[in-house]
C-alpha positions as CSV (number, residue, x, y, z in Angstrom):
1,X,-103.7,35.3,-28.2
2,X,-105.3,38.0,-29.9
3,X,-108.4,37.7,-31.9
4,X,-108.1,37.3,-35.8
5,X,-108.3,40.4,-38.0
6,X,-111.6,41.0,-39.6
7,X,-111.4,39.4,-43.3
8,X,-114.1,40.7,-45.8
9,X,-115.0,40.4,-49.2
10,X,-112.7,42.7,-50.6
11,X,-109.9,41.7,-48.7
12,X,-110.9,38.3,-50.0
13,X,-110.8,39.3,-53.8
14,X,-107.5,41.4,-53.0
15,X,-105.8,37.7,-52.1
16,X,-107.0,36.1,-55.1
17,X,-105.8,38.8,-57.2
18,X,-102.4,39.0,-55.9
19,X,-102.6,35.0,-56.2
20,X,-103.6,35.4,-60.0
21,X,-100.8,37.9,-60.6
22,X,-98.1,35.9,-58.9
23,X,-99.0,33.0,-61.1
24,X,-98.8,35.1,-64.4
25,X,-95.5,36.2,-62.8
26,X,-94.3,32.5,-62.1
27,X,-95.4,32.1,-65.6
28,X,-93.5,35.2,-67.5
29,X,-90.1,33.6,-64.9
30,X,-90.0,30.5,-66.9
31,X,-90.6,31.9,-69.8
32,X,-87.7,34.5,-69.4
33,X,-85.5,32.1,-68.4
34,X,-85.7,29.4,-71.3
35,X,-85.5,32.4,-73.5
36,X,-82.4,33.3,-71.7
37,X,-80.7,29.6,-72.3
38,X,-81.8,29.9,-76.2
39,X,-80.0,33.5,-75.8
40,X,-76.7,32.9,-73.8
41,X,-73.8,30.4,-73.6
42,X,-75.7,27.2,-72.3
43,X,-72.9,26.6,-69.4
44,X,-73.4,30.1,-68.4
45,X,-77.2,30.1,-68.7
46,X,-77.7,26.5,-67.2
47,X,-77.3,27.6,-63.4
48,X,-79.8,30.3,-63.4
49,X,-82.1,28.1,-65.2
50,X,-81.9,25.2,-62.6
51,X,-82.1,27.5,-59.5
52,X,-85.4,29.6,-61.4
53,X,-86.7,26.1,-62.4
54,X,-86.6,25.2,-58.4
55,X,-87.9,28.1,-57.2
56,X,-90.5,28.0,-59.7
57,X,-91.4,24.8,-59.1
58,X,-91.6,25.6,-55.2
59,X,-93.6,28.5,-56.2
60,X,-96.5,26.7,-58.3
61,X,-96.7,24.2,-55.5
62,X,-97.6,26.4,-52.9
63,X,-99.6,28.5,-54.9
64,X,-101.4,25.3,-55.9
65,X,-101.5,24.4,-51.9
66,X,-103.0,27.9,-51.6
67,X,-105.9,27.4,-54.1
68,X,-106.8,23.8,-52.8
69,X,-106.7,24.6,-49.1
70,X,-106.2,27.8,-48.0
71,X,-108.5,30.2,-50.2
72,X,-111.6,27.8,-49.5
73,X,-110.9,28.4,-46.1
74,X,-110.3,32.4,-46.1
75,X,-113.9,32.2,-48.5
76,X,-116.1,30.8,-46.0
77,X,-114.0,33.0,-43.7
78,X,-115.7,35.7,-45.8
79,X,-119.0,34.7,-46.2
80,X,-119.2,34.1,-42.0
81,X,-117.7,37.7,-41.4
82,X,-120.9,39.3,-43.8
83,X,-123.3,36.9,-42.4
């Protein structure tokens, strides 16, 4: 097994960035697609919302999962790589 790559700061606030836009992008998803059900023939629209809605829901979960546990992690990662 190979040794881990090096993980700095920057790389650090890169992750958390991407993290924050990938919410805000979750976020603009739902949005979109209750807009689309107000919009379109419910019947038609009612599929797309349900699978969005799951994926969504998958999504905020494991970002969620991500924030909790694995960003704490990479962090003192971080701080042990500039030490």
């Amino acid at each position: 097994m190979s040794a881990p790559p090096r993980f700095d700061r920057a790389a650090f606030d890169r992750l958390v960035a991407d993290h924050q836009e990938a919410v805000r992008l979750a976020n603009e998803l739902e949005y979109q697609l209750y807009r689309l059900g107000e919009l379109a023939d419910a019947d038609r629209a009612a599929p797309f919302q349900r699978a969005g809605g799951e994926l969504i829901g998958l999504l905020r979960n494991l970002l969620f999962r991500h924030d909790q546990q694995v960003l704490p992690l990479l962090e003192a990662l971080c701080r042990e790589e500039s030490a």
